[in-house]
Structure formats: structure tokens, C-alpha cells
N, C-alpha and C positions, 0 to 999 in steps of 0.2 A: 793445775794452772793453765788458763787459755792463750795458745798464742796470738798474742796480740803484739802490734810491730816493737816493742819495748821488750819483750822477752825474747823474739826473734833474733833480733839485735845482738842480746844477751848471749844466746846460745853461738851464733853465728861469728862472734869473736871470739867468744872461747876456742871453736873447733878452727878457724882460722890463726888465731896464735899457738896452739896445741903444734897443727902442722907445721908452723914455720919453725916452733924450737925445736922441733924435732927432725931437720934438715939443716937445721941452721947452719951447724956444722961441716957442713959436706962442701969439699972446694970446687968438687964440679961436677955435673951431672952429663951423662954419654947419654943424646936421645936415641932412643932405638923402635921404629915405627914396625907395628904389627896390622896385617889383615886376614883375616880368617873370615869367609864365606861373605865378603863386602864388607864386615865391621870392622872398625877402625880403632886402632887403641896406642897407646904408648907407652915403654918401660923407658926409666932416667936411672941407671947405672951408676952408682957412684963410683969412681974407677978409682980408688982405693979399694974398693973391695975384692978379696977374692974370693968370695962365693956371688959376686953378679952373674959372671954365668951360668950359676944353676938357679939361681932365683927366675930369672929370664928365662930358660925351659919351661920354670914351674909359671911363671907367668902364662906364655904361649899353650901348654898343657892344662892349664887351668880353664881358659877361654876356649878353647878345642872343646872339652867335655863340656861346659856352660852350652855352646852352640848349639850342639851335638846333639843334645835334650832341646833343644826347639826355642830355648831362651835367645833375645835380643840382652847383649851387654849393654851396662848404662852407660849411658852418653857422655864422650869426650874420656872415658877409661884411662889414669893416667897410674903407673905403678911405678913406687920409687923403691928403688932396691940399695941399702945402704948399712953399714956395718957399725956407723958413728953410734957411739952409749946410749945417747938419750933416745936412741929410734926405738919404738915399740911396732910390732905388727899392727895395724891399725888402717881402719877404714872410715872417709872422712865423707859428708854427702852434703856438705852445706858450707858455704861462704859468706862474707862480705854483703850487704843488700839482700840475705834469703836467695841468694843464686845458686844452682844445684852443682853441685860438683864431684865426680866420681874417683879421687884420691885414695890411693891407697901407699902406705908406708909395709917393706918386708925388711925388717930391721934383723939386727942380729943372732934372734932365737928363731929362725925363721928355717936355717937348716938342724939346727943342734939346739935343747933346753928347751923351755918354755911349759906349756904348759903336758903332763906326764898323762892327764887323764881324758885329752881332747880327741876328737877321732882323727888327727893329722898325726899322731901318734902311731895309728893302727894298719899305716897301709892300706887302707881299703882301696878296694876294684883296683889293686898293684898301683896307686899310685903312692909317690914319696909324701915328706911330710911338708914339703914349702908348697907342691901343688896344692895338698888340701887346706891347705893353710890362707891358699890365696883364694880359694873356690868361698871358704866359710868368710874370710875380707868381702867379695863379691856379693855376697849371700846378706852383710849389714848393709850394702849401698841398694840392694833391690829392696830390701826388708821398706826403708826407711821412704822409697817412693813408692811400694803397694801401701804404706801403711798411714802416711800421710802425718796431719797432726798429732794421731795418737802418739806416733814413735818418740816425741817430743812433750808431749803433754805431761808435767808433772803428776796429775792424778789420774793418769789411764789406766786400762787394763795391763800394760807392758811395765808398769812400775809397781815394786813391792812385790816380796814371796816370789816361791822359783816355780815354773812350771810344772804343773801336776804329774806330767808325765816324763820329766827329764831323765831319770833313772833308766829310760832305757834307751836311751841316745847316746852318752856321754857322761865322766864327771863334771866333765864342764859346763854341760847343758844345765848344770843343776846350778851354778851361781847367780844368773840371773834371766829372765825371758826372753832378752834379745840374742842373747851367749846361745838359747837355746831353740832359736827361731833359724840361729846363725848353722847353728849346729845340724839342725834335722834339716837345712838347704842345700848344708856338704852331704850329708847323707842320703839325699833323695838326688841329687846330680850324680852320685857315684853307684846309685842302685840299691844300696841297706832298705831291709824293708823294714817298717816301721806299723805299731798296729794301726786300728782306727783312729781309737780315743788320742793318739800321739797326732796324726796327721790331721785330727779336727781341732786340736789346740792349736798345733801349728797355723792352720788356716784361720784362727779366731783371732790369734794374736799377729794378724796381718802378714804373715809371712809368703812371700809371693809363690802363687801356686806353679808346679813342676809337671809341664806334662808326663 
């Protein structure tokens, strides 16, 4: 399906009410302003939580290595860190009027649970599992602006069937294209080498390239 301003619309409320029930809950959010090599980003604390301060490392740790590799984080980076049920790890890139927005939820599987077979799992290059966790969230908000309408487009290449080459990324990578776009972004930010035919799907299914 082509986006056209009615489906736009469509999707663009979904992910804007998705995020709001999913904070809706939270009585108050701590801003806490980060910059790293001139970029500007922010974490909102729910200060009922007690793992905001390590979420907030892995925030800051996250964007460290993102830099580090030569990347520009997307614009206006805002990361909610929060304990409240209905929060899911989740990465949000669109609003209201198709306005880009670079949202991320680190809900409560974020330090402990979630998913067993994901590379935030694995420790790689010694980091824990909220840093990779928040690297592979960063990794759907670039996906979604190197990839443009596809990322969005109902009949694109990024819908239907798992990536040919996921098995050796992830079990995660193997659920769906974007899981596994997300997937080989944390892996290539953290160093995993990965073969060709992995890193040429990767780049076909829009995934933003790593120097």
C-alpha cells in the first residue's frame, strides 16, 4: 500500500497513541540533558523507577558507541526510561502531521527478561543488555529514515518472510526484517562481523550503512 496522506495519518496515530499509553501512566518524568561530541539528546526518568540509573548509563553508553562509529544520532533523541506494565522497549519515528520524531521507550525488560535469543542478551564488545538494547531502539529510528517509505509501505520488500540471512545474527533477527535490520545495527556498532550475503541484505532492506 502506497503512502498516500490517509495512510500516513493512519500509521502516524497509531504510533502516537501506542506511545502515549505507554507513559501514560508515569506521574512524572526527571529530564536529564545529554551531549556527546556536540549532539544533543535527552533521557526522562520516571523516578519511580529504580533501575533509571542504569537505564541512563545505557542511554549515554549507547550514544558513546553510536558516535564513536562516525554515526550522527537522530534528531531531537528523546529516551524514556520507565518501569510502569504497559511500557515495552520500543522505538517510535513518526507523529502527529508525518513529523519525524526520535522516541524511544526502555521499559521494564530493559534490564532483566525480554527477549533470551536477542544479541543484548550476549554481552557483546562487554556491553550490558539495556546498552544493546537501546543501540538496536536507535538502529529502528535510523532504519526508518535511511529507508524512507519502504519502512512503511505495506507491500515492500521489509514485509512478509524473515530475512534470508538472520540465523546468523540473532534469534531475534529471525522474527521479522526490521527485528533483523535492527539486529545486524547493534552488531555492526559493537564490532560482530557478519558475512557479505548478511551485510548486502542488510543494506537492501535499507538499513542505514555503518562505517
Amino acid at each position: 500500500m502506497a503512502l498516500d496522506d490517509t495512510r500516513k495519518a493512519q500509521l502516524a496515530g497509531g504510533e502516537t497513541s501506542t506511545f502515549m499509553s505507554q507513559t501514560a501512566q508515569v506521574k512524572a518524568f526527571i529530564p536529564v540533558k545529554g551531549n556527546y561530541n556536540g549532539e544533543m539528546y535527552t533521557i526522562y526518568k520516571d523516578f519511580s523507577d529504580p533501575d533509571a540509573g542504569a537505564k541512563e548509563a545505557a542511554v549515554h553508553a549507547a550514544v558513546k558507541r553510536i558516535k564513536d562509529k562516525g554515526l550522527a544520532l537522530p534528531n531531537n533523541l528523546r529516551v524514556y526510561c520507565t518501569k510502569a506494565y504497559e511500557a515495552q522497549n520500543r522505538a517510535f519515528s513518526r507523529s502527529v502531521g508525518w513529523s519525524e520524531v526520535a522516541n524511544i521507550i526502555l521499559g521494564p525488560t530493559a534490564l532483566v527478561g525480554g527477549r533470551a535469543d536477542a544479541l543484548s542478551g550476549t554481552n557483546l564488545a562487554g556491553c550490558n543488555k539495556p546498552t544493546i538494547t537501546c543501540i538496536h531502539e536507535i538502529g529502528h529510528i535510523l532504519h526508518e529514515r535511511s529507508a524512507g517509505d519502504m519502512f512503511w509501505e505495506t507491500g515492500s520488500i521489509l514485509t512478509g518472510g524473515k530475512a534470508a540471512n538472520a540465523g546468523e545474527v540473532s534469534g531475534y533477527a529471525a522474527t521479522t526484517k526490521k527485528e533483523f535490520v535492527a539486529e545486524v545495527f547493534a552488531g555492526l556498532i559493537l564490532g560482530k562481523p557478519f558475512s557479505d550475503a548478511c551485510t548486502q541484505e542488510y543494506l537492501a532492506l535499507g538499513g542505514p550503512p555503518v562505517p
